[in-house]
C-alpha positions as CSV (number, residue, x, y, z in Angstrom):
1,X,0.2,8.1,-11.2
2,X,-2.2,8.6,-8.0
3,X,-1.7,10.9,-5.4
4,X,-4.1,11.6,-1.8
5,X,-3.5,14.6,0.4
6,X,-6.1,13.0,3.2
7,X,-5.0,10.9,6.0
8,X,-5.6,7.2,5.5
9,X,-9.2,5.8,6.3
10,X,-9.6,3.9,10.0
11,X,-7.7,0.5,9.4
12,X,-9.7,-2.5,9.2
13,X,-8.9,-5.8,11.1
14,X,-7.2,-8.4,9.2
15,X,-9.5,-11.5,8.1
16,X,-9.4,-14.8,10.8
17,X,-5.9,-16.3,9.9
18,X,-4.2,-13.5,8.4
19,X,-1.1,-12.1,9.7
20,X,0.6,-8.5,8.6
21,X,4.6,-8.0,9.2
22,X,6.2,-4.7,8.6
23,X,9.9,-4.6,8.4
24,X,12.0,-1.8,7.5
25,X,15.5,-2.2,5.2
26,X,17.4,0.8,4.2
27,X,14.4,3.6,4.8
28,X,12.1,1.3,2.7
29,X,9.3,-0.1,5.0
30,X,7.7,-3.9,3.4
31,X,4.1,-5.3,4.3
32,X,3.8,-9.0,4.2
33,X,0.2,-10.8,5.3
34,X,0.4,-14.2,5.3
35,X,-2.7,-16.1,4.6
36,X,-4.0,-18.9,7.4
37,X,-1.6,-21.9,5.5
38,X,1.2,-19.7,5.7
39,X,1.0,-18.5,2.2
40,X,2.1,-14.7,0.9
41,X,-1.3,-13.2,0.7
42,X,-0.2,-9.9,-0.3
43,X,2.4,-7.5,0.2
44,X,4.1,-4.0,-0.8
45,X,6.5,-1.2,-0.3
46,X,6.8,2.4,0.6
47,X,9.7,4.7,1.1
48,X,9.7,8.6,2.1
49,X,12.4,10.7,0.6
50,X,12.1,14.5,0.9
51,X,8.6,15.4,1.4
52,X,7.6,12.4,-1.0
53,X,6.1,9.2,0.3
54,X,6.0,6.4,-2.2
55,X,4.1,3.5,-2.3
56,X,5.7,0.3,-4.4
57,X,4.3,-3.3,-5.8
58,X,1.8,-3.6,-4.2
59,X,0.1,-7.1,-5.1
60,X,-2.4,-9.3,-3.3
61,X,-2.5,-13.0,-4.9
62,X,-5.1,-14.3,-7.0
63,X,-6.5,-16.5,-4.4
64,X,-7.0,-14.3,-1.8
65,X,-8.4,-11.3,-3.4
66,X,-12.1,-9.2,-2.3
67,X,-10.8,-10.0,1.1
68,X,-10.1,-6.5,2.5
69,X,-6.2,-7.3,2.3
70,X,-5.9,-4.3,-0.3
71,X,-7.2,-2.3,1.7
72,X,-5.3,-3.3,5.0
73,X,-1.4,-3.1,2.8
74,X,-2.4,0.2,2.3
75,X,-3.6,1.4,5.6
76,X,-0.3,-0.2,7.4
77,X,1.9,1.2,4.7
78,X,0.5,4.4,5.2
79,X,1.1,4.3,9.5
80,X,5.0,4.2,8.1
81,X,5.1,7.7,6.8
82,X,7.1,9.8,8.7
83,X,6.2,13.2,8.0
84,X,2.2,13.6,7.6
85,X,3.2,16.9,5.2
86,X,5.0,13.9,2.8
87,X,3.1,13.7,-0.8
88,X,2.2,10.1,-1.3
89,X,2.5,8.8,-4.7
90,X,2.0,5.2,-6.6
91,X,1.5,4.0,-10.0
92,X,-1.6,2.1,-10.4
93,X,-2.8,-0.8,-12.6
94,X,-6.4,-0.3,-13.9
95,X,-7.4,-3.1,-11.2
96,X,-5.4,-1.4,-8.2
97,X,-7.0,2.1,-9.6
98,X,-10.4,1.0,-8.3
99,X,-8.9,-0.2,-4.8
100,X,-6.7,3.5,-4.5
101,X,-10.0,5.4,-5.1
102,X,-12.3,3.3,-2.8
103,X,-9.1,4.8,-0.2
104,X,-9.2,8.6,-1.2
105,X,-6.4,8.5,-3.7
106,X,-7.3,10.5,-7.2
107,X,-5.8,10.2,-10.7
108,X,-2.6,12.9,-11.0
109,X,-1.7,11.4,-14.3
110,X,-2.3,8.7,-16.9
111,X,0.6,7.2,-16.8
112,X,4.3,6.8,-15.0
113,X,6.8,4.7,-14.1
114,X,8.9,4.9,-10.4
115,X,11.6,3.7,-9.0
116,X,12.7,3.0,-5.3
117,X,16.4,3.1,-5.5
């Protein structure tokens, strides 16, 4: 599990083509970019839920990867949270680890599992 106290970092514009789409369902917010042929380039989730703000699958695809779109899920995600007190949370893979760090998130434990119910 990862946690940052910090607000986000400045958000970065989306590469030429791209296009980000938040919607919200039930309290949980969803970030889809599409990539210039129309393609899911990446997305993920968050939810907030009593002073905890958590962030959920996030994935960019193969194909579109080292373009900054990690980085832009996140920051978008992040403008969702309601209460800027709210503890934000994920579970990392080793590869998404390296991404959460670059963004001021740290290592709380080695290993978790969540749930957005």
């Amino acid at each position: 599990m990862m946690v940052t106290d910090g607000p986000p970092p400045p958000r970065r514009p989306l590469p030429a083509g791209y296009i980000a789409t938040t919607t919200h369902t039930a309290g949980v917010a969803h970030v889809a970019i599409t990539g210039p042929a129309g393609d899911l380039a990446a997305s993920g989730y968050a939810a907030e839920l009593d002073d905890v703000f958590v962030y959920d699958r996030i994935v960019t695809a193969e194909a579109h990867r080292r373009r900054g779109l990690g980085h832009a899920l996140m920051t978008t995600l992040a403008t969702t949270r309601r209460s800027p007190r709210a503890q934000q949370i994920l579970t990392a893979t080793d590869m998404g680890a390296a991404l959460y760090a670059s963004l001021g998130w740290r290592e709380y434990c080695p290993y978790t599992s969540a749930a957005i119910v």
